[in-house]
C-alpha positions as CSV (number, residue, x, y, z in Angstrom):
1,X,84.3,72.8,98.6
2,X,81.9,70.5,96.5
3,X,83.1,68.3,93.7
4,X,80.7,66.3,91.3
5,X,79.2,65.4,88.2
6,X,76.9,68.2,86.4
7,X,74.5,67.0,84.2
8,X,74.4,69.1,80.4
9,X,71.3,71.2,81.1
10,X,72.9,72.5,84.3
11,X,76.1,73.2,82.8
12,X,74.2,75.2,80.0
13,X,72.5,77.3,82.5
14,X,75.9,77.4,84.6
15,X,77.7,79.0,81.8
16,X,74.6,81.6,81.5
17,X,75.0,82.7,84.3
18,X,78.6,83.0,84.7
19,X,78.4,85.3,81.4
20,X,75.9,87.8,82.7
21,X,77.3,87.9,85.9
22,X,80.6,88.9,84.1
23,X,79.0,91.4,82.6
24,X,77.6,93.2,85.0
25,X,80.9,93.0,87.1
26,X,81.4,95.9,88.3
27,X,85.2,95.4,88.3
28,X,85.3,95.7,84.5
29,X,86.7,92.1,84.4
30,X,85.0,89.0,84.7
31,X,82.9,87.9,87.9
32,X,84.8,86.8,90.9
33,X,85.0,83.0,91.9
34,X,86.7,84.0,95.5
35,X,84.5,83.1,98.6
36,X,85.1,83.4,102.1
37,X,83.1,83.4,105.9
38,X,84.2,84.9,109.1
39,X,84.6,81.7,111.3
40,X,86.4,83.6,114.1
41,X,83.9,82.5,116.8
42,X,83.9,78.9,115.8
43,X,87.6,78.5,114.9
44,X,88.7,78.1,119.0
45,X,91.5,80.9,118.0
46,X,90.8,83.6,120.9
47,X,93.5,85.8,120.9
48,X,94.1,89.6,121.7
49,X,96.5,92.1,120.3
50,X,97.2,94.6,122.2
51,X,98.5,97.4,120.1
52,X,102.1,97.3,121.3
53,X,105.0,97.2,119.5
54,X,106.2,100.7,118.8
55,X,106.4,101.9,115.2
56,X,105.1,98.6,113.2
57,X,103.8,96.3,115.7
58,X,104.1,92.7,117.3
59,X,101.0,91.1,115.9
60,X,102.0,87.9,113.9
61,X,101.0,84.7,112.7
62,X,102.7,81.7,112.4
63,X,102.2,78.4,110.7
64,X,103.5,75.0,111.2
65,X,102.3,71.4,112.0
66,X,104.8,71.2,114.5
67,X,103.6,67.9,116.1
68,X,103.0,66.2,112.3
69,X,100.0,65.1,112.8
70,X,98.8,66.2,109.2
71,X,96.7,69.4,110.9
72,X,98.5,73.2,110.4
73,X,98.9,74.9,114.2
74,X,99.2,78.4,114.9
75,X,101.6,80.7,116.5
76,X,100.2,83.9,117.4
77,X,102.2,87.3,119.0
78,X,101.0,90.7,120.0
79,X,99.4,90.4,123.2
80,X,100.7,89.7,126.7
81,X,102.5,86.9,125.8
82,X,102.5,84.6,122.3
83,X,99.9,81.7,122.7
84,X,100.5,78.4,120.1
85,X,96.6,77.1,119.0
86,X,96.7,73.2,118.1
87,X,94.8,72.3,115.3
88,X,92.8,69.6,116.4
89,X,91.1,68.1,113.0
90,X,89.9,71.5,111.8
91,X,88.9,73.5,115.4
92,X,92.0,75.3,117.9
93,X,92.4,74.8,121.1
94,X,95.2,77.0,122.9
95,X,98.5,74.7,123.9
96,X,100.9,77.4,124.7
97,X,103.7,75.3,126.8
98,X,105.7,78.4,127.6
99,X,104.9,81.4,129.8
100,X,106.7,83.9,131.4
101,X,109.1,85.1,128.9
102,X,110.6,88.1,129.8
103,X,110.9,90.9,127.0
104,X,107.9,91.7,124.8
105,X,108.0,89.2,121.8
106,X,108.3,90.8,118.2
107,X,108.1,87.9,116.1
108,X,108.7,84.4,115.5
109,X,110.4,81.6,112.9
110,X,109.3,77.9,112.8
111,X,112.4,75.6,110.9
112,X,113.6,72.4,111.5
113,X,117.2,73.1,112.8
114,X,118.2,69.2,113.4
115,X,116.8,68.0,110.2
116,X,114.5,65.5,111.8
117,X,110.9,66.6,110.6
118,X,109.6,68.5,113.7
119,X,110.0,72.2,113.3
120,X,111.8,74.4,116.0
121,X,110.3,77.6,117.5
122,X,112.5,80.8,117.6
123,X,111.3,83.8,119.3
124,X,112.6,87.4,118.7
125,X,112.3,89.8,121.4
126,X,113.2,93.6,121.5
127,X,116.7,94.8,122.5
128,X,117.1,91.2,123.6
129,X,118.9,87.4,122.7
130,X,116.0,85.6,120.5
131,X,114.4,82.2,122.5
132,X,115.1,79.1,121.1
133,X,112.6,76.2,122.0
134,X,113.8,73.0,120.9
135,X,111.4,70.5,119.4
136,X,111.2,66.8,120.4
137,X,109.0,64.6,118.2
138,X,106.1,66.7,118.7
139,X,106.9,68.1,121.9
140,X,107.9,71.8,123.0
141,X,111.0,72.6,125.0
142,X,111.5,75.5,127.4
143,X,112.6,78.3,125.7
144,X,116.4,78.9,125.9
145,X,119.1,81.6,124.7
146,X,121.4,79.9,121.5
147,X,122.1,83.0,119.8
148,X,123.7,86.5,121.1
149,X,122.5,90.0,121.6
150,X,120.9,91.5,119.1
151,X,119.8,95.3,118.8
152,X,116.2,95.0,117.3
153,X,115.7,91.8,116.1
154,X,112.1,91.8,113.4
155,X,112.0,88.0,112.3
156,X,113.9,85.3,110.3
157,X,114.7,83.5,107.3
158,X,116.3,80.0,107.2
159,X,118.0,78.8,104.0
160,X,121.2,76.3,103.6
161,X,123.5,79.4,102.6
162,X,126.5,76.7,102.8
163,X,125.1,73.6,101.2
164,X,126.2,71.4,103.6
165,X,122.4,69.7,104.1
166,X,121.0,71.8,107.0
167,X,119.1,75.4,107.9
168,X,121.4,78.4,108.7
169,X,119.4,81.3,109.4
170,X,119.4,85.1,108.7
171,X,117.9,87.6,111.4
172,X,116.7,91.2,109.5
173,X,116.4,93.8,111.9
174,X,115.1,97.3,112.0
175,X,115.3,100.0,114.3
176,X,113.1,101.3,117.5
177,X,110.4,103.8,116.8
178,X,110.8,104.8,120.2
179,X,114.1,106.2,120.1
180,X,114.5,107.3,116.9
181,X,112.8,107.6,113.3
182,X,114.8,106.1,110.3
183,X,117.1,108.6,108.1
184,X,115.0,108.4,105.4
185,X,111.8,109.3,106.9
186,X,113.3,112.6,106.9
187,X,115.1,112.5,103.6
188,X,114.4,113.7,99.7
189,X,116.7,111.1,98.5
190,X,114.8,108.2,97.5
191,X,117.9,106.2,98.2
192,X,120.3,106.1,101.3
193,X,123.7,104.4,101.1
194,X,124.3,105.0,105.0
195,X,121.0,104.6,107.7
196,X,120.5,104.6,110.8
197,X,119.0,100.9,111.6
198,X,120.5,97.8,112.3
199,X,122.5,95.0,110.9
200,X,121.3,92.0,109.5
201,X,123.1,88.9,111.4
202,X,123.6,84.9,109.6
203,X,124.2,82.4,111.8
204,X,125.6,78.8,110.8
205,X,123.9,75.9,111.5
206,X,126.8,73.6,112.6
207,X,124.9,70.7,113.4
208,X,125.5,71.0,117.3
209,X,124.8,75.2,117.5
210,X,124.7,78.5,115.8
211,X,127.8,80.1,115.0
212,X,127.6,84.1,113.7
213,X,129.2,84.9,110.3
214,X,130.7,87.9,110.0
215,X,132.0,89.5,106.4
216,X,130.1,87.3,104.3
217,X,128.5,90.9,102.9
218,X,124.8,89.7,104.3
219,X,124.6,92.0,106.9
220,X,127.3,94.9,105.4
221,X,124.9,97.8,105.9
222,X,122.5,99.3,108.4
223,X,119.0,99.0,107.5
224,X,115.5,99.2,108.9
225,X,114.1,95.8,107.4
226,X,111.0,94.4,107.8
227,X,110.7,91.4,105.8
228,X,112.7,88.9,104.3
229,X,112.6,85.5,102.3
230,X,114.8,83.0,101.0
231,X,114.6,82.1,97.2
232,X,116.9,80.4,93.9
233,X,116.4,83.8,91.9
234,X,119.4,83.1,89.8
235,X,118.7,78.9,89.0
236,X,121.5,78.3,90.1
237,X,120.2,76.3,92.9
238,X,121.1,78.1,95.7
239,X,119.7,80.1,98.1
240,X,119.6,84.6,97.8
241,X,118.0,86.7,100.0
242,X,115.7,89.5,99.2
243,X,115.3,91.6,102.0
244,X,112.7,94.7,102.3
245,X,113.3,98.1,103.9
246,X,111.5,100.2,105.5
247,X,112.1,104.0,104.0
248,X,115.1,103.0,101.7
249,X,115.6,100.4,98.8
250,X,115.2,96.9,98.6
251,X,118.3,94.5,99.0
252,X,118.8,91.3,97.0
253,X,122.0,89.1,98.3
254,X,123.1,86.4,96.0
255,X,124.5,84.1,97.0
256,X,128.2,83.2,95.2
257,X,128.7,80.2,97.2
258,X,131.5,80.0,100.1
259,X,129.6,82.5,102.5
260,X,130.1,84.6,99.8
261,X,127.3,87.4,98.5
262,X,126.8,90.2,96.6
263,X,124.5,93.1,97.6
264,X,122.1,94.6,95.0
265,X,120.4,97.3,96.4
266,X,117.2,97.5,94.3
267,X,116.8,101.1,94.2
268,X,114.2,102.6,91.9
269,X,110.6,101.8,92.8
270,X,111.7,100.1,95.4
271,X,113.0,102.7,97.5
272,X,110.0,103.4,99.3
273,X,108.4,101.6,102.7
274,X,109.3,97.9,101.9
275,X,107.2,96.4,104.3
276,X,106.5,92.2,102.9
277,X,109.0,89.8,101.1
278,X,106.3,86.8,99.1
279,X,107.9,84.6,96.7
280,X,105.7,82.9,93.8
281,X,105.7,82.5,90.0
282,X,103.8,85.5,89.2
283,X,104.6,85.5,85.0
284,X,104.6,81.7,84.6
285,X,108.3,81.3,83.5
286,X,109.2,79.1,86.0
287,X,111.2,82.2,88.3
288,X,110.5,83.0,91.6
289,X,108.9,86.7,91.6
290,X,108.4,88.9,94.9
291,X,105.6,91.2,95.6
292,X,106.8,94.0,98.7
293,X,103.8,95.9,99.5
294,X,104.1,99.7,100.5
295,X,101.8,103.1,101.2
296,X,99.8,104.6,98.9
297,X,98.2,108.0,99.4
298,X,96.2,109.2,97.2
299,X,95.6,112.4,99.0
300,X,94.2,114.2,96.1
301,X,91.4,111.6,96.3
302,X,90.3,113.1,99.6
303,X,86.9,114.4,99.3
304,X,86.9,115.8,103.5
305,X,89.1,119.4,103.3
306,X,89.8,118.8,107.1
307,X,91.1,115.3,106.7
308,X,92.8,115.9,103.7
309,X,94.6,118.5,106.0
310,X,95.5,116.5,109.0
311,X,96.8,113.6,107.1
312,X,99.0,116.1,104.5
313,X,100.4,117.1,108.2
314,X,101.0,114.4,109.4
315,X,102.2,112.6,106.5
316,X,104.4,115.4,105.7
317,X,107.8,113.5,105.3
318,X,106.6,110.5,103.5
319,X,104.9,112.4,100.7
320,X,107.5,114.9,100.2
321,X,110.1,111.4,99.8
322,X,108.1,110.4,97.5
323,X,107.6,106.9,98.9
324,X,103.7,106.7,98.7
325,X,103.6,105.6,95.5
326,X,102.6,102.0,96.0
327,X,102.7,98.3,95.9
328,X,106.0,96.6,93.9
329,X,106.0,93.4,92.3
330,X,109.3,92.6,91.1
331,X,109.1,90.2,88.0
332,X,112.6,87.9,88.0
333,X,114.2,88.1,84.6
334,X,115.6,84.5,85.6
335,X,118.8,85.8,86.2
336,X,117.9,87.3,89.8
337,X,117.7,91.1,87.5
338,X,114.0,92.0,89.3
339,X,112.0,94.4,87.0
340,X,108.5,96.3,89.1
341,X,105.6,95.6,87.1
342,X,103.4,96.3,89.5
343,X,101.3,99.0,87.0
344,X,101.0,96.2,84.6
345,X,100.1,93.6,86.7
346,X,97.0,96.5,88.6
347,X,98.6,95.8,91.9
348,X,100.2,99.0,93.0
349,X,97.6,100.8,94.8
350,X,96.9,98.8,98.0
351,X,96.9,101.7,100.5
352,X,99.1,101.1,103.9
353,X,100.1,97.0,103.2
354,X,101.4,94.9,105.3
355,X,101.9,91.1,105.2
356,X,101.1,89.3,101.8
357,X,100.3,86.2,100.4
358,X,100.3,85.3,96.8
359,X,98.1,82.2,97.0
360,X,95.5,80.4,94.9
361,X,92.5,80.9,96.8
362,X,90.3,80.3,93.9
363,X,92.1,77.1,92.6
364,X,92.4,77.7,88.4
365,X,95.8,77.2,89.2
366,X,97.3,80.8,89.7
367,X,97.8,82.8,92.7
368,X,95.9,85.5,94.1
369,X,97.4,88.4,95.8
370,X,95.7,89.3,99.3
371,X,97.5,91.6,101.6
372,X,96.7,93.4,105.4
373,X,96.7,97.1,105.1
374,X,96.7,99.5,107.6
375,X,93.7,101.5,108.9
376,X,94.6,105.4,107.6
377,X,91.6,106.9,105.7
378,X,88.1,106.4,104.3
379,X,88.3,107.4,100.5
380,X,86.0,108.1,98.1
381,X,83.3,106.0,96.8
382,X,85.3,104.9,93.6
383,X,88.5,103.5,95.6
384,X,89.0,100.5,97.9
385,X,88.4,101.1,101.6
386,X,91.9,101.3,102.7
387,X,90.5,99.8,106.6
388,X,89.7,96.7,105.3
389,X,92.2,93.8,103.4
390,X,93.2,94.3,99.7
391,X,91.6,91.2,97.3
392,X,93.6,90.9,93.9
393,X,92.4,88.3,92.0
394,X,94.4,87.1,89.3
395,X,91.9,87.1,86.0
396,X,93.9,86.6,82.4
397,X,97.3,88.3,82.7
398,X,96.6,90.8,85.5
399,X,94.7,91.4,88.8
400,X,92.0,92.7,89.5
401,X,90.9,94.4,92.6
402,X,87.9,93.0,94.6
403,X,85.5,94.3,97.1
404,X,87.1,92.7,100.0
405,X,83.7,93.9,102.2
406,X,81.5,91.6,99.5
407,X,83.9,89.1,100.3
408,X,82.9,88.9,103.7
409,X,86.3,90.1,105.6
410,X,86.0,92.8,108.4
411,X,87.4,95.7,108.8
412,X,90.6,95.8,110.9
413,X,93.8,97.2,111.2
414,X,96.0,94.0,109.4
415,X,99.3,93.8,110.4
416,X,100.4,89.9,110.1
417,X,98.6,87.8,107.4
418,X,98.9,83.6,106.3
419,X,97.0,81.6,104.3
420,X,96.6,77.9,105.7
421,X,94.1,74.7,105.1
422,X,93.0,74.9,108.8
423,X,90.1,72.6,107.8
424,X,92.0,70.5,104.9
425,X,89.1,70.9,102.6
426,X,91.7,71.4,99.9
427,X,91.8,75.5,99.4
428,X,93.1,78.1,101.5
429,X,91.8,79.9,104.2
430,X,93.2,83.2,106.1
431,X,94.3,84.3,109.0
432,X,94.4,88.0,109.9
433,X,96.5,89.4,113.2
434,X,95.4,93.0,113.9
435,X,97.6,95.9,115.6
436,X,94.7,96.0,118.4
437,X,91.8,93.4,118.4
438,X,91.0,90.1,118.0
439,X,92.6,87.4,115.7
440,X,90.5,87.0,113.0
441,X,89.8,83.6,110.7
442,X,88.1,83.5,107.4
443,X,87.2,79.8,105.9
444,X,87.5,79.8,102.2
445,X,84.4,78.7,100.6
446,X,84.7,78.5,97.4
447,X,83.0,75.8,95.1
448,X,84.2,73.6,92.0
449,X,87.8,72.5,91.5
450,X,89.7,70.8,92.7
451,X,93.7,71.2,94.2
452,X,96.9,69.2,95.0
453,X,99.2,70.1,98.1
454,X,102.8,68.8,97.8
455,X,106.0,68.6,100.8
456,X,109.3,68.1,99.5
457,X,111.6,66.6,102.2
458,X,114.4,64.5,103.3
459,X,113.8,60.5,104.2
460,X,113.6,62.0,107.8
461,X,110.8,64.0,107.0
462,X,112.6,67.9,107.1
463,X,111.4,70.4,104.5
464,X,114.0,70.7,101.4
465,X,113.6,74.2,101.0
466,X,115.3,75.3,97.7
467,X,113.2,72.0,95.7
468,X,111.5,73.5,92.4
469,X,107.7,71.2,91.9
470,X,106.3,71.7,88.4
471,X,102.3,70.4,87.8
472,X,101.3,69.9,84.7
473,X,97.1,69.4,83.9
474,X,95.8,69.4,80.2
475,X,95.8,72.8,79.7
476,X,97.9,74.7,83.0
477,X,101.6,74.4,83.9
478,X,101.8,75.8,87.9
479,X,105.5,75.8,89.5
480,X,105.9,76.4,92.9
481,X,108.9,77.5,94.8
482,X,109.1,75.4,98.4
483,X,110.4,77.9,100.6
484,X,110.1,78.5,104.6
485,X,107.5,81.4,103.5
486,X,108.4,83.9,105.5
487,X,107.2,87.4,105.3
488,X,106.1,90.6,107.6
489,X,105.2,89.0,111.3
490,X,103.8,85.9,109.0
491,X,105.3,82.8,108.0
492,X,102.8,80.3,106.3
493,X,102.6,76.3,105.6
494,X,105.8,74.8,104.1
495,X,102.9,72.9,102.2
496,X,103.0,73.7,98.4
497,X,99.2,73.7,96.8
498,X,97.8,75.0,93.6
499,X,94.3,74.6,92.4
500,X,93.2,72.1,89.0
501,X,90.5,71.2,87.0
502,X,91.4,68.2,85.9
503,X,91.6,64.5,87.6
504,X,95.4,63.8,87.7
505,X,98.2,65.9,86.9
506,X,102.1,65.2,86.4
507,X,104.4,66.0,89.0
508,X,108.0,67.2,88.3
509,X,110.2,67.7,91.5
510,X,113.9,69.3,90.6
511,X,116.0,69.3,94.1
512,X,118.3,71.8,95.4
513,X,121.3,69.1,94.2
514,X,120.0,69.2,90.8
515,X,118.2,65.5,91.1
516,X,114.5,65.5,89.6
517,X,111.8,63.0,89.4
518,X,108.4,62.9,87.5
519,X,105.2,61.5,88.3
520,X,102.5,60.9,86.2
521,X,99.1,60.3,86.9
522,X,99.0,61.5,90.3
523,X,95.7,62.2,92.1
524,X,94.0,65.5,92.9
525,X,92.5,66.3,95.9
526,X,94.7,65.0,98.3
527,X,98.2,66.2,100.0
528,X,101.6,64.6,99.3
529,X,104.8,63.8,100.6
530,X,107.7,64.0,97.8
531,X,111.0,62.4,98.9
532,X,113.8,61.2,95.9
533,X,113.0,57.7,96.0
534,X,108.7,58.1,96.3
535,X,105.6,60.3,95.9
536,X,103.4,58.8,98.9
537,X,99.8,60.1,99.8
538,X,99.5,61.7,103.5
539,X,96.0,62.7,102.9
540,X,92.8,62.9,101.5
541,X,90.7,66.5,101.1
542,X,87.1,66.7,102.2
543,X,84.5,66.9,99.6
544,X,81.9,68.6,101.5
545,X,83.6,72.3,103.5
């Protein structure tokens, strides 16, 4: 990314040519600014999926700098075993300091369950007691069982659901594709009061272990879930839970306080194959929204009679339940009432998605929307190419849909998805997991602009997930939601960033306790650390990437 003066001439011509390019955009909006390579030769992260996993899949990624040493690292599952890549001032090496874990690993959570600043690992295997591997200033324990059986354990979400100051966690399950298929694969009801999944379990934190919860109405119901994130979608500083679910509706918990919460299932547009749970300001009202991908079909679009045929077969229950309709993005009313706007907002058809990110790739200071699909058919001309990643860029007051193959990503059958800063150059990169193939990286490469990364946390350094971070430039107001960004086999940087064009900006943090500080005049172009008493710079971003 490269920053710099532009003398008047230039900038005349500049402007030219950004008009007639948006004219001729093919997209019927303006010219894209999104740029990205393929670095997953250089990038050291060599890693094989292997296509197991029934149903969904194993193949994840996820992020944390869990030795602090200002570089994002790597978690990666889906092959033989999970493998952690190190992040060694913008290249990978592989660091895995586990082996031999028995059961095939489904997922993984990174959160900081003593408070200190290093994040714990916890692993989720199928039909099996997730692995906890305790983190000591950097270094990696040997994996251990802390929590008890679980049926079919899909991943995590931490959030201090008690207030007392540290991470509890919630574990969303599904259900084994082996076995069984869920209820309402089979079922014309869009909504299902009683399934055939699993429970979702909460654990408390209690400082020296993890003691389960029971009848605190988070886990009341059987379910097939695939995703889910923890979110303020009420303002009423604490933390709900919006959970998605596979071939039924959408769940919302919110939290009353106590170990107390009340269930909304979502129902609606929702009901259909909830398969992500990203949180971000999508409107600008200051509300956390959620985007859940889903399938789209659009069988009618078929121009082959014999595929057309096979696919109508063997998609046979999914069309007639209605649940191919598309993408949701669930707009928060500020009340935690969520409204799908995904029509409005030209997000809905993103054929078989998978894990999302709502990111600002770009940096103009709102997010993007990029999201792994599944590999199902080759469509028409005229519609996306449903084998490679979906590209929403936000333009105005909507998305619109870019060619991810002129974008320079690959085709691949996407499963997990996380943006990161693997090269700290200020914007966001990607990494893709695939349900059988190589890990792949994409460097972002975009010019002009500049950003501002932001960490919320204790003295000791943990994350305060829950704090609210409002930037305000000359002519953009950005909130961002810090969160343990969790989502479908993903979890990305507890880092906050949002792009600028302008020099400084003014920082307003609101904590989960209700205290808030304002900075002004802060800095672009670098990363910060935000505690209650000081807004201290933890690094500068390259000017040449």
């Amino acid at each position: 990314m490269r920053r710099g003066s532009t003398p008047m001439w230039g900038l005349c011509i500049s402007i030219c040519v950004l008009l007639i390019a948006g004219c001729l955009s093919l997209s019927g909006g303006p010219a894209s600014t999104l740029s990205f390579q393929e670095r997953t030769n250089t990038s050291g992260i060599d890693y094989q999926t292997d296509g197991g996993g029934p149903g969904n899949g194993n193949d994840g990624v996820f992020v944390a700098d869990y030795d602090r040493d200002g570089w994002h690292d790597l978690l990666v599952t889906g092959g033989d075993q999970p493998a952690l890549f190190h992040n060694d001032n913008g290249t990978f090496s592989n660091a895995t300091p586990f082996s031999g874990i028995n059961g095939s690993v489904k997922s993984a959570l990174w959160f900081d369950a003593d408070g200190d600043g290093f994040e714990e690992l916890v692993l989720f295997r199928e039909h099996d007691r997730p692995l906890f591997v305790a983190n000591n200033d950097g270094t990696l324990g040997s994996p251990d069982e802390r929590f008890g059986n679980l049926s079919y354990p899909m991943g995590a979400t931490p959030g201090d659901f008690d207030g007392d100051g540290d991470q509890d966690l919630l574990i969303y399950q599904s259900g084994d594709w082996e076995q069984t298929k869920p209820d309402g694969y089979f079922s014309l009801h869009l909504y299902l009061t009683e399934d055939n999944g699993n429970q979702n379990v909460v654990y408390e934190n209690t400082g020296s272990g993890f003691v389960r919860r029971n009848n605190t109405g988070l886990g009341a119901v059987d379910r097939w879930s695939l995703a889910a994130s923890t979110a303020d979608l009420n303002g009423d500083r604490q933390p709900d839970v919006h959970v998605a679910n596979d071939y039924n509706t959408d769940t919302v918990y919110i939290n009353r306080g106590n170990w107390t919460f009340d269930r909304r299932d979502l129902q609606g547009n929702t009901s259909r194959n909830g398969m992500a749970s990203e949180i971000a300001d999508v409107n600008g009202d200051g509300s956390p929204d959620v985007f859940t991908t889903n399938i789209h079909l659009p069988l009618d679009q078929i121009d082959d009679p014999e595929r057309y045929e096979r696919l109508k077969l063997l998609f046979t229950y999914v069309i007639k339940s209605g649940r191919t309709k598309g993408n949701t993005l669930l707009i928060n009313d500020g009340t935690g009432t969520l409204s799908d706007s995904a029509v409005g907002y030209r997000v809905r058809d993103g054929g078989w998605g998978w894990a999302a990110t709502l990111t600002d790739f770009d940096l103009d200071g709102d997010r993007d929307l990029i999201h792994a699909t599944q590999q199902v058919v080759r469509i028409n001309k005229s519609n996306p190419e449903y084998t490679l990643p979906m590209v929403f860029e936000r333009t105005g007051d909507r998305f619109t849909n870019r060619d991810a193959a002129t974008l320079n990503f690959s085709e691949h059958d996407g499963r997990g998805l996380a943006a990161l800063d693997y090269d700290r150059d200020g914007d966001q990169d990607l990494v893709v997991a695939p349900y059988d193939g190589r890990i792949r990286t994409y460097e972002n490469t975009v010019t002009g602009g500049h950003s501002i990364g932001f960490r919320v946390t204790t003295q000791s350094g943990a994350t305060v997930h829950g704090a609210r971070i409002t930037v305000t430039s000359d002519d953009e107001t950005s909130v961002l939601h810090q969160t343990a960004r969790t989502d479908f086999l993903s979890q990305e940087p507890r880092v906050s960033s949002i792009g600028t064009n302008d020099d400084t900006v003014t920082v307003a943090v609101r904590w989960p306790d209700g205290t808030t500080r304002t900075h002004r005049n802060v800095a672009v172009d670098r990363a910060y650390r935000i505690t209650k008493d000081n807004l201290r710079m933890v690094g500068n971003y390259s000017d040449t990437a």
